[in-house]
Residue frames relative to the residue before (quaternion, step in Angstrom):
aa qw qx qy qz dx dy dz
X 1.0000 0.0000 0.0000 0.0000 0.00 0.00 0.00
X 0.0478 -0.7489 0.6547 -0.0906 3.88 -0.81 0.92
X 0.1997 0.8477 -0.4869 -0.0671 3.21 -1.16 1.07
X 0.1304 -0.8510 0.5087 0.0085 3.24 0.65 1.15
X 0.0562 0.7360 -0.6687 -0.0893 2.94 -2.36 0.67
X 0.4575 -0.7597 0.4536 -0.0884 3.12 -0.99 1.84
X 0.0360 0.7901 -0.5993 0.1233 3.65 0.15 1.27
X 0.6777 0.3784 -0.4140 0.4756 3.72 0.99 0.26
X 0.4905 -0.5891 0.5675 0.3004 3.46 -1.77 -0.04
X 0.4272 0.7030 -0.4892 0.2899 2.72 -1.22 0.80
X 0.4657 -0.6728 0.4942 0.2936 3.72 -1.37 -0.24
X 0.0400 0.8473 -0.4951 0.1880 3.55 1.11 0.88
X 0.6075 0.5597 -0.3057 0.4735 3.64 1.02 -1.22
X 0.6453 0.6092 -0.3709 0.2738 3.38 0.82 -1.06
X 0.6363 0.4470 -0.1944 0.5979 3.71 1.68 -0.71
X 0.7864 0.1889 -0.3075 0.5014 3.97 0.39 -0.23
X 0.5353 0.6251 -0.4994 0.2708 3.81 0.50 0.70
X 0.6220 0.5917 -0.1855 0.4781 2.67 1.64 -1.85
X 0.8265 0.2761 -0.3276 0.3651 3.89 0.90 -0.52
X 0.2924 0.7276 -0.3964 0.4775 3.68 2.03 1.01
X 0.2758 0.8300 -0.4638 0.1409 3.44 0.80 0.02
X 0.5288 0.4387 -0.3530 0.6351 4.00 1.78 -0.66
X 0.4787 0.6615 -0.5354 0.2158 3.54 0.24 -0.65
X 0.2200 0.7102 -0.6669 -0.0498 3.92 -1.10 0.53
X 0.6412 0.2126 -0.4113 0.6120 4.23 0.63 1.32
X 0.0896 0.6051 -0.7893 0.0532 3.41 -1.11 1.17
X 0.0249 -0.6955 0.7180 0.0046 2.65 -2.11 0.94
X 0.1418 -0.7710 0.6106 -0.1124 3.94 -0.74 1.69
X 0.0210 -0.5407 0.8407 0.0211 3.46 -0.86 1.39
X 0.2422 -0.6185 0.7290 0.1655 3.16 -1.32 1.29
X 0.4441 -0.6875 0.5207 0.2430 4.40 0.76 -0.82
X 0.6803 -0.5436 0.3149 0.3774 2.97 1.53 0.01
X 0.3663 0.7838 -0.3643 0.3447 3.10 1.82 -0.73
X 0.2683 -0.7368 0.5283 0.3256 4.11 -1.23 -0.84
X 0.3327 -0.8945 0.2393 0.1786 3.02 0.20 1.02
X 0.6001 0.5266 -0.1768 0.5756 3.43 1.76 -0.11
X 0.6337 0.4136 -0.4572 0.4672 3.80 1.41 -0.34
X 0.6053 0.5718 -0.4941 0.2498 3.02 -2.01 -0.21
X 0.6864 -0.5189 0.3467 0.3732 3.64 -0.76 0.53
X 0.1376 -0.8548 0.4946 0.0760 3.57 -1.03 1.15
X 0.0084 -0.9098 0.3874 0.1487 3.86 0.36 0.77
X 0.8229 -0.2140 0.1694 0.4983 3.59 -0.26 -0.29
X 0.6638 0.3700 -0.3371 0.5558 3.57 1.02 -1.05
X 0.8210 0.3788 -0.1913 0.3819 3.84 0.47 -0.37
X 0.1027 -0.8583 0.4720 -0.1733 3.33 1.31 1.37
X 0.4643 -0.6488 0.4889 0.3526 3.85 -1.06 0.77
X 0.4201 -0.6528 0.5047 0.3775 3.78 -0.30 0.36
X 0.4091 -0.7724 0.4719 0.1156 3.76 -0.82 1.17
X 0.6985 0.0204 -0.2071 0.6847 3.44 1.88 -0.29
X 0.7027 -0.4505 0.3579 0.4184 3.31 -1.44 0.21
X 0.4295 -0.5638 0.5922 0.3833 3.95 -1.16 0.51
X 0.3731 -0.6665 0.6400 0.0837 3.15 -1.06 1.02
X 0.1376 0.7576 -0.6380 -0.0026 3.99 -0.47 0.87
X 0.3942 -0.7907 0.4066 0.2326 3.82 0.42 1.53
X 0.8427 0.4035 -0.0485 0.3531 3.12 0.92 -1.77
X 0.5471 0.6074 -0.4828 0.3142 3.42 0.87 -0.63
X 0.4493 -0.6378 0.6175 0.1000 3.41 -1.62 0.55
X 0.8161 -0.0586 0.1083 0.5647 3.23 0.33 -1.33
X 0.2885 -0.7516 0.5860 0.0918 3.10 -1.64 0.98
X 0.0627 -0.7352 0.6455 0.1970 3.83 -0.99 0.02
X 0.0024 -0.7824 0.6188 0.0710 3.77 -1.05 0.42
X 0.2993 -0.7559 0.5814 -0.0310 3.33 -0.02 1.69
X 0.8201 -0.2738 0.0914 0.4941 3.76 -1.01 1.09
X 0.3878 0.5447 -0.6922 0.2714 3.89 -0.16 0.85
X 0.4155 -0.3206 0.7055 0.4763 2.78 -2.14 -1.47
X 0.8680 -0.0905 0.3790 0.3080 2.36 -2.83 -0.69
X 0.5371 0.7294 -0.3903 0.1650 3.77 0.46 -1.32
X 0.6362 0.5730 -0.3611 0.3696 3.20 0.82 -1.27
X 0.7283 0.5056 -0.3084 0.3447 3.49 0.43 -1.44
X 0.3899 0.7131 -0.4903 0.3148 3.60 1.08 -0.20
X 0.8270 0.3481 0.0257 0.4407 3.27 0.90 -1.83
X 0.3546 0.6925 -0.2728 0.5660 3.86 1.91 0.37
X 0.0860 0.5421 -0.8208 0.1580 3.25 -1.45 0.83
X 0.1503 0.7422 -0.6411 0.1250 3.59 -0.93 0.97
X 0.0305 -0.8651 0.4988 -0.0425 3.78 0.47 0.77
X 0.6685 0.4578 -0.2486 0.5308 3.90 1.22 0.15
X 0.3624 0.8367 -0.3143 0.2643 3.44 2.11 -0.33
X 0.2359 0.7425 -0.6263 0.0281 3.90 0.06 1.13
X 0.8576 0.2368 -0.2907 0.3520 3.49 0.39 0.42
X 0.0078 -0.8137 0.5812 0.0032 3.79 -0.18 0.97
X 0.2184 -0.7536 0.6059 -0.1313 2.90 -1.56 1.06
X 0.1933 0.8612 -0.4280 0.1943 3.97 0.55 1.11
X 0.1119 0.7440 -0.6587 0.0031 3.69 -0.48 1.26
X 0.3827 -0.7803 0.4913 0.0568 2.95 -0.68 1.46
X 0.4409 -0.6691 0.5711 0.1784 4.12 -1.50 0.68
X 0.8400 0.0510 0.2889 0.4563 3.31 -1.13 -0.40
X 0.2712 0.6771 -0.6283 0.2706 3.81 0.65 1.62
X 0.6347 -0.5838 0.4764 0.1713 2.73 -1.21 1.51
X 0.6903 -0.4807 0.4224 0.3375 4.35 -0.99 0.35
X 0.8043 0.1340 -0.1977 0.5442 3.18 -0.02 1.40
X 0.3866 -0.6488 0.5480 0.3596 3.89 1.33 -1.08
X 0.7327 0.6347 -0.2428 -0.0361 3.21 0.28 -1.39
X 0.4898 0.5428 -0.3578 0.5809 3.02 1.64 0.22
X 0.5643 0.2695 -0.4133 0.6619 3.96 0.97 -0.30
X 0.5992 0.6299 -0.3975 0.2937 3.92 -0.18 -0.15
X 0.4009 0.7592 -0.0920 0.5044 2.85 2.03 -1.11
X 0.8576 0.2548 -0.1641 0.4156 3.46 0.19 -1.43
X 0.5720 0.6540 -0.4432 0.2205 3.07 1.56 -0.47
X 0.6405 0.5842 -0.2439 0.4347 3.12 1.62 -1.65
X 0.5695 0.5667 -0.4376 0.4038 3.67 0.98 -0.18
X 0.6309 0.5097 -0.2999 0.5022 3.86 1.26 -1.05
X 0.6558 0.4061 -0.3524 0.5299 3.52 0.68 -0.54
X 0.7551 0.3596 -0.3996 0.3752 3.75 0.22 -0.18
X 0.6214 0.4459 -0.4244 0.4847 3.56 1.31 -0.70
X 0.7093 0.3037 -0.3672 0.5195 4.23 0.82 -0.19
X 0.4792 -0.7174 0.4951 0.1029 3.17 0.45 0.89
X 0.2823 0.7578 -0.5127 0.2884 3.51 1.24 1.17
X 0.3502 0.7354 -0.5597 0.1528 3.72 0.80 0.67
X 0.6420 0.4147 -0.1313 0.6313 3.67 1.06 -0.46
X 0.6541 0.6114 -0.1709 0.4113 3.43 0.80 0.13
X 0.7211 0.3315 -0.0960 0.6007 3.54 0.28 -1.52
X 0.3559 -0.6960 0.6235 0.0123 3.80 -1.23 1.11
X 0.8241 0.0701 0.1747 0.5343 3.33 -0.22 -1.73
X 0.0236 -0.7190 0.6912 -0.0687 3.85 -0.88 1.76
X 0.0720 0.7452 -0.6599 0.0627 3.12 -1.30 0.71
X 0.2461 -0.8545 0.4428 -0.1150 3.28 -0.70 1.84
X 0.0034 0.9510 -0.3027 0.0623 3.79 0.36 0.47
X 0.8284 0.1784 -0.1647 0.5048 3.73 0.07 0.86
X 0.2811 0.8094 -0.4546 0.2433 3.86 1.48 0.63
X 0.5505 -0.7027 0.4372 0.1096 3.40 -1.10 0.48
X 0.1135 0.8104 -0.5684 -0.0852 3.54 0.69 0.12
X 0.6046 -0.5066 0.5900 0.1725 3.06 -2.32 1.44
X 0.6454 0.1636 0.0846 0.7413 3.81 -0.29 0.98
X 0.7059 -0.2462 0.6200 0.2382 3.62 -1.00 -0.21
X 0.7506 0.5687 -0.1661 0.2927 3.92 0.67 0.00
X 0.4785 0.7945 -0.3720 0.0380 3.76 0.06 -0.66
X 0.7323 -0.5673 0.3538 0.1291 2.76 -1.65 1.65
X 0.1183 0.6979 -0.7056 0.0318 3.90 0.30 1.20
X 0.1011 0.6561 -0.7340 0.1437 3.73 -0.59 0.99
X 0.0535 0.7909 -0.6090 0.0262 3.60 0.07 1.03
X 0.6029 -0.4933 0.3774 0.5008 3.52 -0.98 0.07
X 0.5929 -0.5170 0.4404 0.4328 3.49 -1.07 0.09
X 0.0070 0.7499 -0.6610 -0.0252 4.04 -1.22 1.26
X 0.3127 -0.6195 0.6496 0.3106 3.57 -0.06 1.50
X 0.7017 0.4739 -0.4023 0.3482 4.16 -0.43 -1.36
X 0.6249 0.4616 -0.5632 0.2815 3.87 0.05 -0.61
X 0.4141 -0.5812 0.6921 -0.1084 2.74 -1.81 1.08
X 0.9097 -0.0850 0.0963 0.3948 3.60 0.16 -0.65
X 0.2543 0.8149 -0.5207 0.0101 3.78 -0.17 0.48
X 0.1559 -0.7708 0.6095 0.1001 3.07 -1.64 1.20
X 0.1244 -0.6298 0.7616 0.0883 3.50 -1.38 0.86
X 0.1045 -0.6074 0.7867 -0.0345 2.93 -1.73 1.62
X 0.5800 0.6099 -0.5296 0.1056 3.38 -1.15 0.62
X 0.5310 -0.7016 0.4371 0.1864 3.54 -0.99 1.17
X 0.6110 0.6931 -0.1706 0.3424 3.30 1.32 0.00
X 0.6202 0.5277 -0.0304 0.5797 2.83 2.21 -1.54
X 0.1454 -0.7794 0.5997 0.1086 3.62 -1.23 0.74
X 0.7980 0.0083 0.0451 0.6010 3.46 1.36 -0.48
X 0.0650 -0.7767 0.6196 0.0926 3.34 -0.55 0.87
X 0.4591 -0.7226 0.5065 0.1025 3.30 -1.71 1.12
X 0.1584 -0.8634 0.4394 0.1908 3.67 0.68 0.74
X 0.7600 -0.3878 0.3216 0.4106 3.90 1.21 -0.27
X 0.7559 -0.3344 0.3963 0.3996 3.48 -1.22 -0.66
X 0.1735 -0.8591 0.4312 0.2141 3.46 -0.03 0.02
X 0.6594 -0.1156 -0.2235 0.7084 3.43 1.32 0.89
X 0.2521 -0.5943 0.7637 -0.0072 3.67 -1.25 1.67
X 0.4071 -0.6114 0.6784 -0.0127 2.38 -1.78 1.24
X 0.5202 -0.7091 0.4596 0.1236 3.81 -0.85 1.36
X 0.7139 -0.3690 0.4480 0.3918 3.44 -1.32 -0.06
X 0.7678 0.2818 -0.0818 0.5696 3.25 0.37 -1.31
X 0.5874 -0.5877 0.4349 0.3471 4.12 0.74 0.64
X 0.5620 0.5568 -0.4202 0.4445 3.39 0.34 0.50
X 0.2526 -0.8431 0.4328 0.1950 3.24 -0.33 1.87
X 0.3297 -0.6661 0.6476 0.1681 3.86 -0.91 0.45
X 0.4076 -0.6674 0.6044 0.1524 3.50 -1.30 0.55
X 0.2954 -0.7187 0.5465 0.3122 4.01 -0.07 0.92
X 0.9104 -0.0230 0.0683 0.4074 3.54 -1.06 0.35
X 0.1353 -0.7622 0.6330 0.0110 3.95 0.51 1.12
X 0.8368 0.2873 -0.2376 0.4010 3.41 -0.17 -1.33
X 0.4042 0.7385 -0.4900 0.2264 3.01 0.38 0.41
X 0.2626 -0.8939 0.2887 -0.2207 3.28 0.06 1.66
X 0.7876 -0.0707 -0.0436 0.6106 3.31 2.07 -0.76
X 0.0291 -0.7658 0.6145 0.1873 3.64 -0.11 0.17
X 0.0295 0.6937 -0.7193 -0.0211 3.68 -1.38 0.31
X 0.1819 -0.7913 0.5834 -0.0202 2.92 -0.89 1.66
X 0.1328 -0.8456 0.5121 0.0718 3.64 0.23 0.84
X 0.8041 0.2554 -0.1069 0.5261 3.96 -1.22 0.39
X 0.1938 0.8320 -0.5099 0.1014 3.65 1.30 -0.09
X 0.2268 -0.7492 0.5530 0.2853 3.85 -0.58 0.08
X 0.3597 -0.7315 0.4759 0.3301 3.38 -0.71 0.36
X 0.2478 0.6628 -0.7012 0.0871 3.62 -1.64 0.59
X 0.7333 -0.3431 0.3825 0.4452 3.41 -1.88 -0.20
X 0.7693 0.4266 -0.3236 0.3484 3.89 0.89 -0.22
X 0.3291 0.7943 -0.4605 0.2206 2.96 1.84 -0.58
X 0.8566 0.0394 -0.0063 0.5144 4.12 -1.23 0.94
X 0.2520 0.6593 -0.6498 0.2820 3.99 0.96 0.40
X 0.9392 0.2049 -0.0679 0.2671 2.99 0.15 -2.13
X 0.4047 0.6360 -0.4492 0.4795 3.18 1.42 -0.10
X 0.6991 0.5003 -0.3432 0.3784 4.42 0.49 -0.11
X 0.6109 0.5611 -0.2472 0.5008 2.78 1.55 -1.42
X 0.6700 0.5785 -0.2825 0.3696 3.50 1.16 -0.59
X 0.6804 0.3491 -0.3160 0.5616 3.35 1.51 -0.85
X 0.3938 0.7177 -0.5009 0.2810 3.56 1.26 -0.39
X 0.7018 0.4718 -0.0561 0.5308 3.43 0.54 -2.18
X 0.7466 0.4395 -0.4035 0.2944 4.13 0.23 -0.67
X 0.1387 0.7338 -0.6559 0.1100 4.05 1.71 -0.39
X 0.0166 -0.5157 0.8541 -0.0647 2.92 -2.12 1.28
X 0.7762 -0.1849 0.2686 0.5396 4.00 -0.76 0.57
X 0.4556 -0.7634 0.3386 0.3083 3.73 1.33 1.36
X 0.0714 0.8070 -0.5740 0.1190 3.44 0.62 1.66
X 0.3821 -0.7435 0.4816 0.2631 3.84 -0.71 1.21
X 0.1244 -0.7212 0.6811 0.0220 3.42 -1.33 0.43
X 0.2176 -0.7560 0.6171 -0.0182 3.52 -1.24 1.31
X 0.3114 -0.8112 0.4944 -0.0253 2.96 -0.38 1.75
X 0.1781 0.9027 -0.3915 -0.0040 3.78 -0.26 0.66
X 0.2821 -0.8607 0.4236 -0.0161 3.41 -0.29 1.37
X 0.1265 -0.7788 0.6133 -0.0363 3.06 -1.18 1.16
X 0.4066 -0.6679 0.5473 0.2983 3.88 -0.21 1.26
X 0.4101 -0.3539 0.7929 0.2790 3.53 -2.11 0.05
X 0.0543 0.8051 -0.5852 -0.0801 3.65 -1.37 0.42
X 0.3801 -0.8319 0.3892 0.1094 3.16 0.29 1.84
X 0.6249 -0.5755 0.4041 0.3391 3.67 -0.57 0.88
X 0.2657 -0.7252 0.6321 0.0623 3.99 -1.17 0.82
X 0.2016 0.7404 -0.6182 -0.1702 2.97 -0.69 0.03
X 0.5548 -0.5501 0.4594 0.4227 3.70 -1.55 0.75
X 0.6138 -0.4790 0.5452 0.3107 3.23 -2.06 -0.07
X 0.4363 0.6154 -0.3870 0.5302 3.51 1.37 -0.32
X 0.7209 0.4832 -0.2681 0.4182 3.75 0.43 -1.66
X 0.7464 0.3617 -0.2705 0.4888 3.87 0.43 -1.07
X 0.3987 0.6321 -0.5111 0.4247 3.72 0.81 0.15
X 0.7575 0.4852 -0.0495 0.4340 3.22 0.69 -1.63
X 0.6517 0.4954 -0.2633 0.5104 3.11 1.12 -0.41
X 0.5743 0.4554 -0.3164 0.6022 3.55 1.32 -0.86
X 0.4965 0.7436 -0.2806 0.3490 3.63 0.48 -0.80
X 0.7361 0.2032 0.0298 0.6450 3.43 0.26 -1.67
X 0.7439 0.3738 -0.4342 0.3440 4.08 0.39 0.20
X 0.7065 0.0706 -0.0628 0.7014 3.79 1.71 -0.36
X 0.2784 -0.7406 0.5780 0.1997 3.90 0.38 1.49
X 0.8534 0.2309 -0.0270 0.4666 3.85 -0.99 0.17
X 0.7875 0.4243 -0.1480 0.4218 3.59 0.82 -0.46
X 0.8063 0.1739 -0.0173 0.5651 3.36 1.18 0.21
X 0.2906 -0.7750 0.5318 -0.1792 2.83 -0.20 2.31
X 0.0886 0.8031 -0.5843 -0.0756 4.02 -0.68 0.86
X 0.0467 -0.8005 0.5975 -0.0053 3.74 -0.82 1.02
X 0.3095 -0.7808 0.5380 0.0720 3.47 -0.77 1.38
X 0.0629 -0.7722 0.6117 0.1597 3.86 -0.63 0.78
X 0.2969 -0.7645 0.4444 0.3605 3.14 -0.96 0.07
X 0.6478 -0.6780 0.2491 0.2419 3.67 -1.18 1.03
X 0.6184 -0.6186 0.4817 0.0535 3.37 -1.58 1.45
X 0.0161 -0.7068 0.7005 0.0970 3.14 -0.99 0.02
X 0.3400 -0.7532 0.5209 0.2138 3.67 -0.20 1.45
């Protein structure tokens, strides 16, 4: 087990991963930090293949991005755990690398329990078209940002024409910070609607965002102390025409 946190930049990981090979629980608070900027000299060379950790099981990523998985091979990977920094509108370029890390560790049969944390949705939205993981078991999206998440096709069709069901076992979803709107859980049903595997249930659980209030008492005061005498605030309460 190894838990490290990493408030500088840099390629430091590149030397204590490669000698983690027994390792099967990592935990990385990157702090937000980037883990690829800053000057690279000779001792701190980009890695030409992915680090190969055989054994690990579970991962945590604590304030980073996507970046890491560039440089990752985890083929034993049954529990992930990713709270993303500073995603760009939509994710979908960091979203990107995930689906690359899952296909190069071949965690489609493999990985159980995903949990994804701090994504950006386009609009309120974002494209979770992961590859297909017959094994998952559980996925949580947490972000205050998101109103609806798109999970994909609900049966992909292989190379060789043979359609595949995206995520059969899938068994819970927990949507956490959910924003509200008129799409809120549309497509996420239609998805389990269309994905039936031997009509395996799934328990969908939702947790609102709750956007600050503030009393009529509070903005008084606030008008108050920014223009003494000169600014007067009355709250009505809302119609429907």
């Amino acid at each position: 087990m190894l838990s490290i946190a990493l408030d500088w930049e840099g390629c430091q990981l590149f030397h204590i991963l490669p000698r983690s090979t027994s390792l099967t629980n990592l935990t990385i608070d990157l702090a937000g930090s980037k883990l690829f900027d800053g000057p690279r000299g000779p001792l701190d060379p980009f890695p030409r293949s992915p680090i190969t950790l055989p054994n690990l099981r579970k991962f945590i990523l604590l304030k980073g991005d996507f970046s890491i998985f560039d440089v990752l091979k985890t083929p034993s990977l049954e529990c992930l755990d990713v709270e993303v920094v500073g995603a760009s509108v939509g994710s979908q370029a960091e979203l990107e690398k995930l689906r690359r890390f899952i296909e190069v560790s071949a965690l489609s049969k493999v990985l159980r329990d995903l949990s994804i944390r701090g994504m950006v949705g386009d609009e309120g939205v974002v494209n979770l078209s992961l590859p297909v993981l017959s094994s998952l078991k559980i996925l949580e999206l947490d972000s205050p940002y998101v109103s609806s998440y798109y999970l994909g096709d609900p049966v992909e069709v292989s190379t060789q024409g043979h359609p595949r069901r995206r995520h059969p076992s899938l068994i819970e979803l927990r949507l956490i910070n959910l924003r509200r709107s008129e799409g809120t859980l549309v497509s996420e049903l239609r998805f389990l609607e269309n994905r039936k595997m031997g009509y395996t249930p799934c328990i969908v659980a939702i947790q609102f965002f709750e956007e600050p209030r503030f009393l009529e008492a509070e903005l008084k005061v606030r008008a108050a102390k920014a223009i003494p005498g000169l600014a007067f605030v009355n709250v009505y309460p809302f119609s429907e025409l």
